[in-house]
C-alpha positions in Angstrom: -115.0 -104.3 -80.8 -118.4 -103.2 -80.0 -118.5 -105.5 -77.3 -115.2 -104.3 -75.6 -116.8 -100.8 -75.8 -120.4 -101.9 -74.6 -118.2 -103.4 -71.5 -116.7 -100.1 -71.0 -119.9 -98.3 -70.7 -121.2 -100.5 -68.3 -118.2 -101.0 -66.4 -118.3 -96.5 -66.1 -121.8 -96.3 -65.4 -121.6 -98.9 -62.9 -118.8 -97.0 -61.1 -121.1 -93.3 -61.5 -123.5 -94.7 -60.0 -122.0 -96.6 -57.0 -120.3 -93.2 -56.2 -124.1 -91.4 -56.6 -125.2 -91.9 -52.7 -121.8 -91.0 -51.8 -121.6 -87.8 -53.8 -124.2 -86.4 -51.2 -126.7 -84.3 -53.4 -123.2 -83.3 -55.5 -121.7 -81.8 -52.4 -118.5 -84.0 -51.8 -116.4 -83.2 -54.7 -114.5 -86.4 -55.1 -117.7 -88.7 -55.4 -118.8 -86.2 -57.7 -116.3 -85.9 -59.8 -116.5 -89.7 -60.1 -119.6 -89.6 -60.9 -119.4 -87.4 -64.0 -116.6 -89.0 -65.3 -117.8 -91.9 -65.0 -121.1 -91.4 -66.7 -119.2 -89.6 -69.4 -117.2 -91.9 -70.0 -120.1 -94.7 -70.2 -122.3 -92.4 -72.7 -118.8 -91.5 -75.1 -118.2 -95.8 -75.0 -122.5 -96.3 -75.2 -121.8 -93.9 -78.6 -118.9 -96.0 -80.0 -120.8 -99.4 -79.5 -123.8 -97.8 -81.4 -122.1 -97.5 -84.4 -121.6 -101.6 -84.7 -124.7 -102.3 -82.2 -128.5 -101.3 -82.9 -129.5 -99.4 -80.1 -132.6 -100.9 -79.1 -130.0 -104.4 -78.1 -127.1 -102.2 -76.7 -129.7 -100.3 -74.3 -130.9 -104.1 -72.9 -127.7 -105.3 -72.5 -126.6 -102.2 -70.6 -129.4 -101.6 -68.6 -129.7 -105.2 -67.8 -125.9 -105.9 -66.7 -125.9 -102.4 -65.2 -128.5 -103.5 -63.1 -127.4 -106.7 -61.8 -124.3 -105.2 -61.1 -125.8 -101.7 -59.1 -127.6 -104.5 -57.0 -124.7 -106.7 -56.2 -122.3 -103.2 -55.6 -125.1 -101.8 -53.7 -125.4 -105.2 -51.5 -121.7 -105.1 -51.0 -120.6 -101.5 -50.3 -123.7 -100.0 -48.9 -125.1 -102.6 -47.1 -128.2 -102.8 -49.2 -129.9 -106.4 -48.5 -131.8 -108.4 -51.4 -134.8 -110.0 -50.5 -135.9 -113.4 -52.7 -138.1 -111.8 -55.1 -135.2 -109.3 -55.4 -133.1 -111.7 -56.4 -135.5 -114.0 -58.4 -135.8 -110.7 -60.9 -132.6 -110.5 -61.2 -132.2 -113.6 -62.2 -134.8 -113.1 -64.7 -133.0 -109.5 -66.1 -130.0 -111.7 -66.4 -131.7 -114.6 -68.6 -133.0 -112.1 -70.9 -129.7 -110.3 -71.3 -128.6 -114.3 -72.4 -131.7 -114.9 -74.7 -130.7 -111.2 -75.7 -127.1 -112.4 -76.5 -127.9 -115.9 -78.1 -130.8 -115.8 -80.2 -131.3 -112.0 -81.6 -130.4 -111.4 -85.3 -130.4 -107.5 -84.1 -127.1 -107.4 -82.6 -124.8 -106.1 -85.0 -125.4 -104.3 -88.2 
């Protein structure tokens, strides 16, 4: 289960911040009411996989998938363009998140 909720907090951060540039400096209400949903949401879910999840692995997990994704959103519905080294980190983000996932003892307590 703490996975499903660890998902769930990505998956709502991802969203907030997507909707960030869009909310305008929290002057367009629907973007910004997205956006504090959706970062509630992902902190309430953070707090539920913390219980099963030591912290220290939950944070890299989230930050690195959140990451990835913000880039890949951020290529796709802004327009943002990812240079090679761009892309070569996030690649390396993404083979930590694995090492993370396949080798640490610290992932559930």
């Amino acid at each position: 289960m703490p996975y499903l909720y660890l998902a769930i907090a990505i998956v709502s951060e991802v969203i907030a911040t997507t909707a960030l540039p869009s909310s305008q400096g929290f002057t367009r209400p629907l973007p910004s009411t997205i956006v504090a949903l959706g970062y509630g949401a992902a902190f309430y879910f953070l707090s539920l996989c913390l219980r099963h999840m030591s912290v220290g692995i939950a944070y890299a997990i989230w930050a690195g998938a959140g990451i990835v994704l913000i880039a890949i959103l951020g290529l796709l519905v802004h327009g943002q363009r990812l240079d090679a080294a761009a892309v070569v980190g996030l690649a390396l983000i993404v083979a930590g998140v694995v090492v993370i996932n396949t080798w640490s003892d610290m992932l559930l307590h």
